[in-house]
N, C-alpha and C positions, 0 to 999 in steps of 0.2 A: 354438126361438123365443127372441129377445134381451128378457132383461129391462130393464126402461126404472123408474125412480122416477118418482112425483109430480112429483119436480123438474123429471125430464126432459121430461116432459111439459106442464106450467105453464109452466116456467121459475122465477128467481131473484124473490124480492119485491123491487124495483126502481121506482124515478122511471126514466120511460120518457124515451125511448121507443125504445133498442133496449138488451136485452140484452150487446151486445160492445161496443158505443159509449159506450153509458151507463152501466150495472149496473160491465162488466167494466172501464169508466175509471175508475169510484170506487173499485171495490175495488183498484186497482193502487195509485190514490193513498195510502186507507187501511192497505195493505202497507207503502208507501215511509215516511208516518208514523209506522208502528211500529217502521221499520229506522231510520230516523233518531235518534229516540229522544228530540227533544227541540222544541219550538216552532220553526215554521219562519219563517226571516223574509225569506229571499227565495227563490223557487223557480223555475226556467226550463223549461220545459216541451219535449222536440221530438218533434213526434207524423212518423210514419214511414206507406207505403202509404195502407190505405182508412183511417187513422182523420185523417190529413192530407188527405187529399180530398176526406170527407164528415163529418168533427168536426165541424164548422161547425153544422151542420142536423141532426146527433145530439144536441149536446151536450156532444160529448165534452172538451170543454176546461174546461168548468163543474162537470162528474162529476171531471174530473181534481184541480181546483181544490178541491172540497169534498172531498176525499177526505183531499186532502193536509193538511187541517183537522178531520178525524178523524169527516169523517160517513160513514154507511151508504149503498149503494145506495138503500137506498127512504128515504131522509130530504129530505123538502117542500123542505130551504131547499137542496138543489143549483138550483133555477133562479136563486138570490140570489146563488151563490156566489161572483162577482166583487166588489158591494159590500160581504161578509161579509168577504170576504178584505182591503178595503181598508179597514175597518171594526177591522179586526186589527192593522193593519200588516206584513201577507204583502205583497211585492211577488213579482207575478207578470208573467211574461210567457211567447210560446209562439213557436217556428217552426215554419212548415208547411213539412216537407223535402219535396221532391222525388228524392232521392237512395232508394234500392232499400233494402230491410229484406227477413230472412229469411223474416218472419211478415207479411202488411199489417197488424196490429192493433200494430203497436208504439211505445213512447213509451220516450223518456229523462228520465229525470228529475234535475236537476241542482239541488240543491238547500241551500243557511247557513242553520244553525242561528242565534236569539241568542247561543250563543257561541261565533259565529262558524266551528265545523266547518262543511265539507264533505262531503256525501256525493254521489254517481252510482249511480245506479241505474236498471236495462235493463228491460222488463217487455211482457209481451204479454197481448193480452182474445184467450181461445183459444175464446169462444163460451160460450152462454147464462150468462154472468156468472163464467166461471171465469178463474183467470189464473195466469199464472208468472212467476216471477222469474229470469229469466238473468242477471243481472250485476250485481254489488255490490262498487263503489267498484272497476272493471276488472278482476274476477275474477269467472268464469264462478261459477255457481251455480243451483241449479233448485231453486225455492220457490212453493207451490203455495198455501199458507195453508189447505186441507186441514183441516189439524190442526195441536195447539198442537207450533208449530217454536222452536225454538231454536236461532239459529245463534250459533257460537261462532267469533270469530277469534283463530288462535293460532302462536303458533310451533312451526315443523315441525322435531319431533325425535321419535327415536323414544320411544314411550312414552305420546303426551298420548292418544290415545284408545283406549288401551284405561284410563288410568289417571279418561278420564270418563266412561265407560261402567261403569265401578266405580262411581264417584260417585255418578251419578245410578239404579243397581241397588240401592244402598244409602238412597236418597234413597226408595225405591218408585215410580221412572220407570218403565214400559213404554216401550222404545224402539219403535216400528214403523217407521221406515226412518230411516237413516244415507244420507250422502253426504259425500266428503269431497274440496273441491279445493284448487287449488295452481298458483302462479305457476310453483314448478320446484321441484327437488330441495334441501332447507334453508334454501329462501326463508320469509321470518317473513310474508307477505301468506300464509295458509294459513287456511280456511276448515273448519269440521264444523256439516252441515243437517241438526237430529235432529226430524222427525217424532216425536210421544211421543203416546201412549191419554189422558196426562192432561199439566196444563200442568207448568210448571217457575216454580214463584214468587221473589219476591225475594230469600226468605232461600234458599231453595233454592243461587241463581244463587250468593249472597254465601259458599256452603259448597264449591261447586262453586271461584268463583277462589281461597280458601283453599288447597285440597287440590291444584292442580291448575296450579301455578304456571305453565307455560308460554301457556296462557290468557293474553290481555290483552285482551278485548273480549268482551261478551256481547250477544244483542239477543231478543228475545223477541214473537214473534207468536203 
């Protein structure tokens, strides 16, 4: 017999009203906030499949919105989130693509910081409120928010990870899963998504670029 949790059963605590439309819009958004890593001030949204078909009458543009503003799936003010956002000075906008996506739950998120970076990021609501992340700033990547992740972008030489997998052994990390991508063979666009039992704090991170020079980027969910 298949074991199922409460979760799966219930579902995700969630401003309704559906689970992958809603729940899994915010939390893509709340991901993308976390990878961005700093206030967002203008955000472009392009929903792909069923979330471009039926966003409208989910929600899911308003989930997408507050999330990108650091709220929770079940937090009251996603149905405000368009005047919260403009209220902020987030400019938002969305297209409703018609063009095919691997997943129909999927959205791009294309998004300037106040100062002024850019990030891109690919994301899918893979059902009752869960989601992943495939692509970060055009390099594939799978981030599930799971657990406290940390992804690290670095230059691809031999050495950096087994030399932060030291680091963070030494820091009292439990790693629970590793992933690591890459544009191509000693391309500096090089990715490591470390799943960890416990987070990875600031001074943590700040010990981590220290030791670990070919690192240039950290981001923390």
């Amino acid at each position: 017999m298949e074991n199922f949790s409460v979760f799966d059963i219930i579902g995700p605590r969630m401003t309704g009203p559906s689970s992958s439309h809603t729940a899994g819009a915010a939390r893509l958004g709340y991901i993308a906030r976390r990878i961005i890593g700093a206030e967002p001030a203008r955000v472009h949204f392009t929903l792909y499949g069923s979330f471009a078909e039926t966003g409208r009458g989910h929600g899911t543009d308003k989930a997408l919105i507050a999330g990108i503003m650091g709220f929770m799936p079940d937090d009251p003010r996603i149905r405000s989130a368009y005047k919260l956002a403009r209220d902020a000075g987030i400019v938002v906008d969305f297209t409703w693509s018609e063009e095919h996506a691997e997943h129909p739950n999927t959205v791009m998120i294309e998004a300037e910081d106040v100062n002024g970076v850019e990030t891109s990021i690919v994301g899918r609501s893979v059902g009752g409120g869960n989601i992943l992340i495939t692509e970060i700033n055009h390099l594939e990547v799978e981030v599930t928010g799971d657990y406290p992740t940390l992804i690290i972008e670095h230059h691809d030489v031999p050495g950096v990870i087994s030399d932060v997998s030291r680091v963070l052994a030494q820091l009292g990390v439990n790693i629970a899963y590793m992933k690591v991508f890459r544009h191509g063979r000693g391309d500096n666009g090089a990715f490591m998504c470390i799943e960890s039992d416990n987070p990875v704090t600031p001074e943590m991170q700040a010990i981590i670029g220290r030791l670990c020079p070919a690192v240039h980027n950290m981001m923390v969910i």
